[in-house]
C-alpha positions as CSV (number, residue, x, y, z in Angstrom):
1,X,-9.1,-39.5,8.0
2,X,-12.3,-37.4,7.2
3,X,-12.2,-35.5,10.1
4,X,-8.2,-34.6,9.7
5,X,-9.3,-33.5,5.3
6,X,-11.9,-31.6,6.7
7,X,-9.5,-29.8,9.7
8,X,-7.0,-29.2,6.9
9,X,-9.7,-27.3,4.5
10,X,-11.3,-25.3,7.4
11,X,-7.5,-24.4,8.3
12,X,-6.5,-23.1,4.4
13,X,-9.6,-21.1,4.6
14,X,-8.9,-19.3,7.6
15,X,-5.6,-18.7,6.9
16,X,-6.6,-17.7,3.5
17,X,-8.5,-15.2,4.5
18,X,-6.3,-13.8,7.6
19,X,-3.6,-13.4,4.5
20,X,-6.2,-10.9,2.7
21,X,-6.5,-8.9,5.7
22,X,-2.9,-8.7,6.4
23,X,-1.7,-8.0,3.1
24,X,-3.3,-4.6,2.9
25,X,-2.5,-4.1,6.8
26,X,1.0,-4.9,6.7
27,X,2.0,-5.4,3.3
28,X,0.9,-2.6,1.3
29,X,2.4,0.1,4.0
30,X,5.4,-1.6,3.2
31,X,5.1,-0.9,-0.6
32,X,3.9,2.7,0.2
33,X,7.7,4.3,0.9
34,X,9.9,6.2,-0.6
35,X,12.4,3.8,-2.0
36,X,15.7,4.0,-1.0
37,X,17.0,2.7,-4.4
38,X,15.3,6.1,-6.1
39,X,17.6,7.4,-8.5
40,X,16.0,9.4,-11.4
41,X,17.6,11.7,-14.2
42,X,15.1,14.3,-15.6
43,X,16.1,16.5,-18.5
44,X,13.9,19.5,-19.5
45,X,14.9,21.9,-22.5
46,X,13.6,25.6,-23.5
47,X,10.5,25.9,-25.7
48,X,8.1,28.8,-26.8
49,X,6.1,30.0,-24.1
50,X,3.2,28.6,-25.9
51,X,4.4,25.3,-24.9
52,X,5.6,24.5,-28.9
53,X,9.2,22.8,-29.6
54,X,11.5,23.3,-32.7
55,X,12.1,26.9,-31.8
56,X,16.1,27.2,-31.7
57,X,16.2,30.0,-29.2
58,X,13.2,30.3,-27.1
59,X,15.2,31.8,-24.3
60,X,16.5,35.4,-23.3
61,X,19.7,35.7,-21.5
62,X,21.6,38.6,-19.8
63,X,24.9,38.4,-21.3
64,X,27.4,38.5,-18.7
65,X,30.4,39.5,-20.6
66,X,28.3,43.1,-21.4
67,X,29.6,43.9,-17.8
68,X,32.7,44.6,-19.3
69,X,31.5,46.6,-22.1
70,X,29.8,49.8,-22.6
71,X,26.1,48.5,-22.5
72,X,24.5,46.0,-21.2
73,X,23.2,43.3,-23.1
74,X,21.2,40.1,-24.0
75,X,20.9,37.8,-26.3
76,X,18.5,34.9,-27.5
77,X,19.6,31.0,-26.5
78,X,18.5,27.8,-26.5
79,X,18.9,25.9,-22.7
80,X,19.2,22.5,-21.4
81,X,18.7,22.1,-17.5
82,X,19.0,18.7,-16.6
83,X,18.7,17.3,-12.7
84,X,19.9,14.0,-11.3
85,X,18.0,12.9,-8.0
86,X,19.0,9.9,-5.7
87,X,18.9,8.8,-2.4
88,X,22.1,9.1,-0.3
89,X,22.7,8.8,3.4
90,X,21.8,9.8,5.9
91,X,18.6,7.0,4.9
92,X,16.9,4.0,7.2
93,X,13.6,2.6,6.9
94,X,11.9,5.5,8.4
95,X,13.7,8.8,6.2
96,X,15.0,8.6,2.7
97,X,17.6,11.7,2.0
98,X,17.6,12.9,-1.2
99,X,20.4,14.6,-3.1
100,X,19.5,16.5,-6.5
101,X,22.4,18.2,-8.4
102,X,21.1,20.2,-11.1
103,X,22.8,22.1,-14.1
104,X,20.8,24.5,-17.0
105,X,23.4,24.9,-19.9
106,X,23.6,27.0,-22.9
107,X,23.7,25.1,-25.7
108,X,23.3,27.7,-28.4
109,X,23.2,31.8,-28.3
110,X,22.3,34.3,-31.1
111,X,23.3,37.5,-30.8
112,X,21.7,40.7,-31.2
113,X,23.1,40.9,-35.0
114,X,22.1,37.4,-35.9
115,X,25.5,35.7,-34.8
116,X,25.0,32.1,-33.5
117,X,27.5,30.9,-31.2
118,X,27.8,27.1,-29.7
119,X,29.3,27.7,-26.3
120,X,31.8,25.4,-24.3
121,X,31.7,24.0,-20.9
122,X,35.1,24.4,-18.7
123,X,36.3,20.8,-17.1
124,X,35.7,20.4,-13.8
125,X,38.7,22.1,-11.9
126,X,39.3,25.1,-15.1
127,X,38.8,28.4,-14.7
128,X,35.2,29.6,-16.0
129,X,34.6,32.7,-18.1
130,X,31.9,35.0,-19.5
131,X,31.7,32.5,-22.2
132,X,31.2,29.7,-20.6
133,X,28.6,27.0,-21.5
134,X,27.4,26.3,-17.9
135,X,24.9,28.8,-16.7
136,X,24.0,28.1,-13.2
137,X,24.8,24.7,-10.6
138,X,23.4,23.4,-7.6
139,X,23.8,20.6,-5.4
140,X,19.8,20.2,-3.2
141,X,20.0,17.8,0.1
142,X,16.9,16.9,1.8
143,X,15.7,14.3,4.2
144,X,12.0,13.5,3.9
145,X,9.7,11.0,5.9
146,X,9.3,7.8,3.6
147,X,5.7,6.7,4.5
148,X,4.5,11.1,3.5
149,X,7.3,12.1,1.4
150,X,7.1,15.7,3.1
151,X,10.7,16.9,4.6
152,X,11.3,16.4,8.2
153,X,13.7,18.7,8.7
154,X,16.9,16.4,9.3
155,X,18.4,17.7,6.7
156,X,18.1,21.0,4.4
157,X,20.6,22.2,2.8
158,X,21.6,23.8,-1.1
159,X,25.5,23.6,-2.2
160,X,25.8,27.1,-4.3
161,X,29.7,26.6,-5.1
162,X,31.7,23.7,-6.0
163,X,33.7,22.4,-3.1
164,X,37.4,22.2,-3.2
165,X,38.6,19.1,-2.7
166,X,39.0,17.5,1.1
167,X,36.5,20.1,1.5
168,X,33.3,19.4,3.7
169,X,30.0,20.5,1.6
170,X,28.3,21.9,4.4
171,X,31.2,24.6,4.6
172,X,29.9,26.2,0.5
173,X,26.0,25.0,1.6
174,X,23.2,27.0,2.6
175,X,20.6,26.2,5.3
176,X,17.1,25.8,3.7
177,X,14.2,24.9,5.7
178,X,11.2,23.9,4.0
179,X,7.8,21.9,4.2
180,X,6.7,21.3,1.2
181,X,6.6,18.1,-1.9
182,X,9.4,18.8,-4.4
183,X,11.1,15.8,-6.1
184,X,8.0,13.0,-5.4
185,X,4.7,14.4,-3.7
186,X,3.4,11.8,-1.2
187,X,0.7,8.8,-1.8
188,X,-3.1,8.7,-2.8
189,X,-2.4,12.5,-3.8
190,X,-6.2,14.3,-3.6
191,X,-7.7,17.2,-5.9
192,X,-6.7,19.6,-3.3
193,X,-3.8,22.3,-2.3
194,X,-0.6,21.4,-1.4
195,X,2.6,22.9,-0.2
196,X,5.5,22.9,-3.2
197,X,9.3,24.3,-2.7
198,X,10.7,26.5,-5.3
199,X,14.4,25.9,-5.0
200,X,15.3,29.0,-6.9
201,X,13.4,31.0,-4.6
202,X,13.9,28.8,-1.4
203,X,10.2,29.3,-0.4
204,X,7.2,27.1,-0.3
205,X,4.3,28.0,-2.6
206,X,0.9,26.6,-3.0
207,X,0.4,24.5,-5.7
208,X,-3.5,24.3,-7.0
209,X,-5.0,21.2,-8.5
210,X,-6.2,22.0,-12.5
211,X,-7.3,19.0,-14.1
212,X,-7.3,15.2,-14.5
213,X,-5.7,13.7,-17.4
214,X,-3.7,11.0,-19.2
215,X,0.3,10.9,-19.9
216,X,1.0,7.5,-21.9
217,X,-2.1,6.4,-20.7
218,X,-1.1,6.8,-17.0
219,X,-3.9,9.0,-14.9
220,X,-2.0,11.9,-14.1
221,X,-3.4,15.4,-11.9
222,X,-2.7,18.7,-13.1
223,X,-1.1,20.9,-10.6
224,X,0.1,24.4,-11.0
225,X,1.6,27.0,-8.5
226,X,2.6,31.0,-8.5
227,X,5.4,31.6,-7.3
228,X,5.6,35.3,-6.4
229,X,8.2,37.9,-6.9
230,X,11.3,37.6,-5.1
231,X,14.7,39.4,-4.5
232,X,17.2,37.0,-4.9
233,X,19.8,39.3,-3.7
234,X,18.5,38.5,-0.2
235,X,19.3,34.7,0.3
236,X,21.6,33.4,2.1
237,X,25.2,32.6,0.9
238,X,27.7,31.0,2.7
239,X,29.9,34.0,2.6
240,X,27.1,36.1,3.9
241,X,26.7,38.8,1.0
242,X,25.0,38.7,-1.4
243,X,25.2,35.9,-4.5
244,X,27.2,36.9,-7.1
245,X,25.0,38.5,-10.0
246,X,22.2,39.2,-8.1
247,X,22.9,42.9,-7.4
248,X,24.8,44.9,-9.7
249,X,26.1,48.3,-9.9
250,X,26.5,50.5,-13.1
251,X,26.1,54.0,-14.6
252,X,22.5,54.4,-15.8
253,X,23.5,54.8,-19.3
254,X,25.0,51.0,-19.2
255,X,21.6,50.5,-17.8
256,X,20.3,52.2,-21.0
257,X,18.3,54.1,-18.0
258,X,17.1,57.7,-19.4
259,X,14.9,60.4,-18.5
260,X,13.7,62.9,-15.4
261,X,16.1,63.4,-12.5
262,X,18.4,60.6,-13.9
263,X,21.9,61.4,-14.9
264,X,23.4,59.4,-17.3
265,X,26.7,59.1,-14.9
266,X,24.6,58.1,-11.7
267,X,25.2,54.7,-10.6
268,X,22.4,52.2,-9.9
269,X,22.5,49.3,-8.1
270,X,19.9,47.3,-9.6
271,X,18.7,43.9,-7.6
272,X,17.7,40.4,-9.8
273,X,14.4,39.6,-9.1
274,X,12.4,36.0,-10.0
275,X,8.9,34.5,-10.7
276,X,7.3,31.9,-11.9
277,X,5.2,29.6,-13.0
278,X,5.5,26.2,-12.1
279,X,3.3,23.0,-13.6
280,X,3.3,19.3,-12.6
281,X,1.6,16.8,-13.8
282,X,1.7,13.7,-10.9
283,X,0.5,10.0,-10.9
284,X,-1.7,10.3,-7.5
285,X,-1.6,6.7,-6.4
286,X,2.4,6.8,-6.0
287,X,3.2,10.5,-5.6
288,X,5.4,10.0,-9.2
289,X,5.9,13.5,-10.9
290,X,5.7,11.8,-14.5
291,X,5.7,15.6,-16.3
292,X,6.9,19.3,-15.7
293,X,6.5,23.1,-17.2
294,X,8.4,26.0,-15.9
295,X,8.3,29.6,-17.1
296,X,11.1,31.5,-15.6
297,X,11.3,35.1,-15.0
298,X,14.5,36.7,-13.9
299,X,15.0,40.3,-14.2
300,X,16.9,43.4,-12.7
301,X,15.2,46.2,-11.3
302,X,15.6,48.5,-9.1
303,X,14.6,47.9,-5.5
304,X,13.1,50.9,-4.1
305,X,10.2,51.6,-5.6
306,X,8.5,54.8,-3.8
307,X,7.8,57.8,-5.7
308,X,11.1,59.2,-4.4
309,X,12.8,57.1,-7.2
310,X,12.2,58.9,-10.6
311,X,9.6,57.2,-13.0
312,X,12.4,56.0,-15.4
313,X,14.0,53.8,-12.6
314,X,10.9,53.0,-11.3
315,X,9.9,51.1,-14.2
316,X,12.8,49.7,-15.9
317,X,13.1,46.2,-16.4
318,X,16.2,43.9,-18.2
319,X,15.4,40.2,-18.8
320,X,18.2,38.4,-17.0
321,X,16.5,34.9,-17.7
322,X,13.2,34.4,-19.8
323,X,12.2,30.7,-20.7
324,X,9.8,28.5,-20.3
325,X,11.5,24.6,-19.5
326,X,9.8,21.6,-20.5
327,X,10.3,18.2,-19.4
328,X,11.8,16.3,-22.7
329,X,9.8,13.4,-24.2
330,X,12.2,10.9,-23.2
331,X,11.9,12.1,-19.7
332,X,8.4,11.9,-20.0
333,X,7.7,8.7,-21.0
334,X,10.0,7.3,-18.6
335,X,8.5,8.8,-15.6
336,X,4.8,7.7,-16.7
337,X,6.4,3.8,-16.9
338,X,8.2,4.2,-13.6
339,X,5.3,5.6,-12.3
340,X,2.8,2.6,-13.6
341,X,5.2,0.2,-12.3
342,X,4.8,1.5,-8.7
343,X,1.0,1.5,-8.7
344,X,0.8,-1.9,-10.3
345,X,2.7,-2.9,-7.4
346,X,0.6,-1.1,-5.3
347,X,-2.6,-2.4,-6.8
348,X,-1.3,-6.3,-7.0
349,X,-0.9,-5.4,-3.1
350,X,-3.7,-3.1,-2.4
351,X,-6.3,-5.1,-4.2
352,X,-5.3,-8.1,-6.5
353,X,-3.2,-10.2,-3.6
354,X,-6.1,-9.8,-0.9
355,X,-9.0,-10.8,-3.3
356,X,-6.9,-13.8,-4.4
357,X,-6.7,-14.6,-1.0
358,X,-10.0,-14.0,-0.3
359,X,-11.1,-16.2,-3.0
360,X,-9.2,-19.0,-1.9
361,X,-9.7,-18.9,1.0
362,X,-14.0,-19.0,0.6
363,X,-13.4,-22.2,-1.8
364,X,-11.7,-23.9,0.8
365,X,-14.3,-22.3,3.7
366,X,-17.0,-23.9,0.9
367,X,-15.4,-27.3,0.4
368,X,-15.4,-27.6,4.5
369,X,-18.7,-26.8,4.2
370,X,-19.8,-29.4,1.8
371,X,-17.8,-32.2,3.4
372,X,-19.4,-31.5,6.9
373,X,-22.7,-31.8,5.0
374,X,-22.0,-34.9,3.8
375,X,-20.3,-36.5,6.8
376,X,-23.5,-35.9,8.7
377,X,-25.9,-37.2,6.0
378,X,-23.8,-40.1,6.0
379,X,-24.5,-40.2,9.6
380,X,-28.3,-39.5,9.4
381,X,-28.5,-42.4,6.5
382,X,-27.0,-45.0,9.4
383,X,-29.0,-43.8,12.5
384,X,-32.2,-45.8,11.7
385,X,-31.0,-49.1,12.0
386,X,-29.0,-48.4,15.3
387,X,-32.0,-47.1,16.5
388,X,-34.6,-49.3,15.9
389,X,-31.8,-52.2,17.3
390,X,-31.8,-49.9,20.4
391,X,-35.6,-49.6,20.6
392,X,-35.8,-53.0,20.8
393,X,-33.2,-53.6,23.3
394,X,-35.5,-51.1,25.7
395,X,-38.3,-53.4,25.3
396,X,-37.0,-56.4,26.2
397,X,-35.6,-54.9,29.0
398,X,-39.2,-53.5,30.0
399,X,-40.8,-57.0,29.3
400,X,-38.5,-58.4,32.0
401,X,-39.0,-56.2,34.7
402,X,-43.0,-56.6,34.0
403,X,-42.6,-59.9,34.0
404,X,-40.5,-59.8,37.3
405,X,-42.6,-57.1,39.2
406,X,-45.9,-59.0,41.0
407,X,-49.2,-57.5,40.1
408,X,-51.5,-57.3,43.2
409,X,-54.5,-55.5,41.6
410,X,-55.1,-58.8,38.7
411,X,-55.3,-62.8,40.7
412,X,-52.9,-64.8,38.7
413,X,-54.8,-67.9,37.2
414,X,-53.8,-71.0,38.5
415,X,-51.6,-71.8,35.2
416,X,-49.7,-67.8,35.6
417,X,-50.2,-67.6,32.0
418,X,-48.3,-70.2,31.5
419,X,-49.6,-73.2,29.4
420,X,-49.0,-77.0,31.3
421,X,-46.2,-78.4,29.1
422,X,-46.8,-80.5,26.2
423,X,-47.0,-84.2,26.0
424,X,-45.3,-85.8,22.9
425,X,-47.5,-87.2,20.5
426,X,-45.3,-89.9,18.8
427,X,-46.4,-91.7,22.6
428,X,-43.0,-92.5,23.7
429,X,-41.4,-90.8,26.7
430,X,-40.8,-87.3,26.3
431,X,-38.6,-84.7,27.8
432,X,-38.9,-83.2,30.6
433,X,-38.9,-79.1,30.3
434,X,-36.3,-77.8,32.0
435,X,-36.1,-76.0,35.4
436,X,-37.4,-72.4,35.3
437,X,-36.4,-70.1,38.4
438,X,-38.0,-67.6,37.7
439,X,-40.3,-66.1,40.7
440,X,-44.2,-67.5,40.1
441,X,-43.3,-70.1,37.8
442,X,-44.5,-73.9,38.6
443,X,-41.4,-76.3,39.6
444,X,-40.2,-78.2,37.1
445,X,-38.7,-81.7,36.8
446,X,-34.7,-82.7,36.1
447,X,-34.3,-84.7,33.6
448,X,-36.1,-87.3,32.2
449,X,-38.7,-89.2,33.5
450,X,-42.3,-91.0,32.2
451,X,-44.9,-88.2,32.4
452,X,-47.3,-90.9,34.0
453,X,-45.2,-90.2,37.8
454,X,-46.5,-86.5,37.4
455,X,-49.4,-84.8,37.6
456,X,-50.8,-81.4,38.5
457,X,-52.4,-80.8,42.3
458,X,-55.4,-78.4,43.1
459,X,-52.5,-75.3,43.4
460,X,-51.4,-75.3,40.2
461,X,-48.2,-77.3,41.0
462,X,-46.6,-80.3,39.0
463,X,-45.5,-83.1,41.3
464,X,-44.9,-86.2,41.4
465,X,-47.4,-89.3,42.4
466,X,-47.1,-90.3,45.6
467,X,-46.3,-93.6,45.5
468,X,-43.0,-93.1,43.3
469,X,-39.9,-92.3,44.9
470,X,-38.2,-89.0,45.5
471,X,-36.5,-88.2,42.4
472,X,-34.2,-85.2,43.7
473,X,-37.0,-82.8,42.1
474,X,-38.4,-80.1,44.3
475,X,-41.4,-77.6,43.7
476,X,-42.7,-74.1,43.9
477,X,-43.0,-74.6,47.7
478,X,-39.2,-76.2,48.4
479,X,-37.5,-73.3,47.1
């Protein structure tokens, strides 16, 4: 029964500790995935550029029904993008497909001469004016690996236009390539470079580490990334051309473009150009993006810039969009708690799981230990006796084979060491010793009979007197 307790504890500690080793070798790569059940709504809103909220209009807009009118225009706004991002199919435990529709909505303008006007949004379906509420739309498809998070090229793919219905997406949808982290970056995130896609641009930038800090007293890294200056009147539609409001053509006095070798009637076909600057703010164990910053740049201009073109059209510039979006609070503090809840998860795995097993697994290797100790003790306590019993059964054996091997070297006396045997002293007949036949021993008698019929000759040997009768007993010599 000891030795089955003591089999059981060695086996709990073993096993114990074969547990910690194979939670962090084939549990915690498990944990570390994208998760297929990912669905997250982030909602970002214009502020001043110097990061400040409470401003009503932050932003600058192009007004779009000014192409229409005699001069082009803008106007001051205040914009809400928000950006729903879940997993869809195609997804299996080794790529997780994410789809990310996005909208930025007006939600107030002020014109020029103080007016302030609350757009509406058209249903889905209506007919869309110059008025409308809803400023731009997207649909974003990716497939990304789910153990790196980085795209693996499966599928790319940005739906411009809405698509009629029974109509395939891919037919209003854009190929996209790209390499880099955009909705999640990937695990144990490093202070280094790494690759970032800019949707609007449809390019991958390199996105800088800054600093280390808290959000909602989740570590968070600081990443931010340039994106340079692009025409957007050179990506790719469906149709081919160019995407409506990227490149348009008016007199130069709608432009408001005066000066040297520019007549007021000459048409210019100025292109929309972007930049920014984009800012993330990422929980490295999980790859969560818990906070975001962009400031937006899109402006026309016109594209040829040699000293051919005269200096005014060189350097003129209208704001199409100006704002800088920040990731709301609500959004915010959401992220940092979905992002703590993934690397406790990770760390229960990672570290917490394995030193539990760990410890359990050396108090059970310990208890093993003890018993053992103690079952031999128990053993060394009970070895004295059985081996002094033994000791003595060894000499007794080597007394009899002494006593049986003859000695030539030392003359036996004529007794062999043996005394003659003892009368009785109460006088009356005694009894007679009985037979020994063992080798060099004298004869002795059988049964009893008057020790006057016996004596002892000149060799040592009891026999009987000569004159008594034979009583059956024989001596050293007979045998």
């Amino acid at each position: 029964m000891k030795r089955y307790g003591l089999g059981v504890l060695a086996f709990l500690g073993f096993a114990c500790l074969t547990a910690a080793v194979g939670t962090k070798l084939f549990l915690v790569p498990q944990l570390r995935v994208v998760p297929l059940d990912l669905d997250i709504t982030s909602v970002a809103t214009t502020v001043a550029p110097d990061g400040k909220t409470g401003e009503r209009f932050p932003a600058t807009l192009f007004d779009r029904c000014s192409i229409n009118e005699r001069r082009a225009k803008t106007f001051d706004a205040h914009l809400t993008q928000q950006r729903r991002s879940r997993v869809v199919d195609p997804s299996d435990r080794r790529q997780a497909t994410v789809q990310s529709a996005q909208t930025v909505r007006i939600d107030r303008i002020r014109e020029r001469d103080g007016k302030e006007t609350a757009p509406t949004m058209a249903k889905a379906g209506e007919e869309r004016t110059c008025t409308d509420a809803l400023l731009t739309a997207s649909i974003d498809r990716v497939s990304v690996d789910r153990k790196t998070s980085v795209p693996n090229g499966a599928v790319n793919a940005i739906q411009t236009e809405a698509a009629p219905e029974g109509t395939d997406p891919k037919t209003v949808s854009v190929e996209a390539k790209r390499q880099g982290f955009q909705y999640k970056f990937g695990f144990n995130v490093k202070k280094r470079d790494y690759l970032y896609y800019d949707l609007n641009t449809r390019q991958d930038t390199r996105v800088r580490f800054v600093e280390e800090k808290e959000i909602h007293g989740v570590k968070a890294y600081h990443f931010v990334t340039e994106v340079p200056e692009t025409d957007l009147a050179d990506l790719e539609t469906p149709q081919g051309e160019a995407a409506l409001g990227t490149m348009v053509s008016k007199p130069a006095r709608w432009w408001g473009v005066a000066g040297r070798g520019v007549k007021p009637t000459e048409t210019l076909t100025m292109h929309r150009y972007a930049t920014s600057t984009r800012h993330v703010w990422v929980e490295p164990s999980t790859g969560t993006i818990m906070d975001g910053r962009e400031d937006q740049h899109q402006y026309f201009r016109f594209p040829d810039q040699s000293e051919e073109t005269p200096a005014a059209v060189r350097d003129f510039r209208m704001d199409s969009l100006k704002a800088t979006f920040q990731w709301s609070p609500e959004t915010v503090k959401a992220q940092a708690e979905r992002a703590e809840t993934y690397a406790s998860k990770l760390r229960f795995g990672q570290d917490t799981l394995p030193l539990i097993f760990a410890g359990a697994g050396g108090v059970f290797l310990l208890l093993w230990l003890v018993g053992l100790f103690v079952t031999r003790r128990s053993s060394d306590d009970d070895s004295p006796a059985v081996t002094k019993t033994a000791k003595l059964d060894r000499e007794a054996v080597d007394d009899q084979w002494r006593d049986d091997e003859p000695t030539a070297a030392v003359q036996p006396s004529p007794w062999r060491d043996e005394s003659p045997w003892q009368r009785s002293d109460a006088g009356g007949p005694s009894a007679a010793p009985t037979t020994q036949f063992s080798t060099g021993y004298p004869a002795e008698p059988q049964g009893p009979v008057p020790d006057e019929h016996w004596h002892y000759n000149q060799q040592g040997q009891y026999v009987a007197d000569q004159d008594q009768p034979d009583q059956g007993y024989f001596n050293r010599d007979d045998r």
